[in-house]
LODRENRO-984275 format. One line per field, with one value per residue (C-alpha): residue number from 1; x, z, y. Coordinates in steps of 0.25 Angstrom, whole numbers, plus 5000, padded with zeros to 4 digits. Each point is the difference from the previous one (the first is absolute). Example, Ala and Ser with C-alpha at 12.3 -4.5 7.8 and 13.67 -1.06 7.14 Angstrom:
! LODRENRO-984275
pos	(1|2)
X	(5049|5006)
Z	(5031|4998)
Y	(4982|5014)
! end
This chain:
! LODRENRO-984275
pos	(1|2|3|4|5|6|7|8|9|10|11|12|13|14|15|16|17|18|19|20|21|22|23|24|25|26|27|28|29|30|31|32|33|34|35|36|37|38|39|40|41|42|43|44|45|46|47|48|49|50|51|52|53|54|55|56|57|58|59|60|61|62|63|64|65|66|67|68|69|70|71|72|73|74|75|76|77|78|79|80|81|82|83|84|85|86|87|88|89|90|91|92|93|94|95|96|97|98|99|100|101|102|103|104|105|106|107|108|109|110|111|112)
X	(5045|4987|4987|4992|4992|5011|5005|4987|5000|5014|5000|5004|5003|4992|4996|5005|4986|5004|5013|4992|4991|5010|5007|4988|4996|5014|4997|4987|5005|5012|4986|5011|4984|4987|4999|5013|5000|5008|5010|5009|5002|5005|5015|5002|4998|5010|5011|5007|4998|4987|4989|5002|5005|4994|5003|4992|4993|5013|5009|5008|4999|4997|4988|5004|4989|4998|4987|4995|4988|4990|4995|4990|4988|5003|4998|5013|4999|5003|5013|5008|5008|5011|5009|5009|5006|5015|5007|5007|5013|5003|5005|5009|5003|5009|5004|5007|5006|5006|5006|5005|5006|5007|5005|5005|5008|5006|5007|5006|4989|4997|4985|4998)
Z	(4864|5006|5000|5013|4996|4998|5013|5008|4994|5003|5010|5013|5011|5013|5003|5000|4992|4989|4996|5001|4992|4990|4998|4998|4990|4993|5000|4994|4990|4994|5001|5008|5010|4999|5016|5008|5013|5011|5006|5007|5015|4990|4999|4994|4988|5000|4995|4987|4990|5000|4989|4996|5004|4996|5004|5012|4993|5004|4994|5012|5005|4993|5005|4998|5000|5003|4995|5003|4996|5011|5005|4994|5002|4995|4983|4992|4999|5015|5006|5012|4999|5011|4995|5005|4997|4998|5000|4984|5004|5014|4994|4987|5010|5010|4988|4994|5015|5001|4986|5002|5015|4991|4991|5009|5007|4987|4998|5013|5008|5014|5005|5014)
Y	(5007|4995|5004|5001|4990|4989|5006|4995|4986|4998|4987|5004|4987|5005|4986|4987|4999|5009|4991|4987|5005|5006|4987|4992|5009|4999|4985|5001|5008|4992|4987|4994|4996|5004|5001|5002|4996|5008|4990|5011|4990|4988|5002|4987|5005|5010|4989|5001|5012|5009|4997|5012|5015|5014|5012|5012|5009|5010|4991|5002|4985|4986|4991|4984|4992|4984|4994|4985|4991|4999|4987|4991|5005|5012|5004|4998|5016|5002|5003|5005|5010|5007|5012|5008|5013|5003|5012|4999|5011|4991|4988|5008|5009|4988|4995|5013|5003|4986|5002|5013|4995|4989|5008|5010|4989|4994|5014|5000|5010|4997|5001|5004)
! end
């Protein structure tokens, strides 16, 4: 059970502010660079697989995260980063319902 305490320092998204801030904090604390840089406007860097993934502070939903060196004038030590977040259950969830509808078909039951 939690303590009031911990209740109030719970991080709640209100912002598009506070989740920028949280994932560069994440990033700072794996030393994965000492100044992120918000990139969230370059979808180019979405390609491929995220740098890394951690979870919301409910655990209900996963944030992936893509990390890039800036350009040169920049220190070695900055990056860009763009994240989004994903809902963990969605995609175990259309998978279980296709293998279940497959199943169901093997067997010889008819789905309307």
């Amino acid at each position: 059970m939690k303590t009031f305490k911990q209740h109030i320092n719970e991080v709640k998204f209100s912002t598009a502010d506070d989740r920028d801030k949280y994932v560069s904090d994440e990033i700072k604390k794996r030393k994965l660079a000492k100044f992120p840089v918000n990139a969230t406007d370059d979808y180019k860097m979405k390609k491929g697989k995220p740098t890394f993934t951690f979870p919301t502070p409910t655990g209900s939903m996963v944030i992936k995260v893509w990390l890039r060196p800036m350009a040169k004038p920049a220190k070695s030590h900055t990056k860009a980063f763009n994240y989004e977040i994903d809902d963990k259950w969605k995609n175990l969830t259309n998978t279980l319902h296709l293998r279940i509808k497959y199943l169901l078909r093997w067997k010889g039951v008819r789905l309307t």
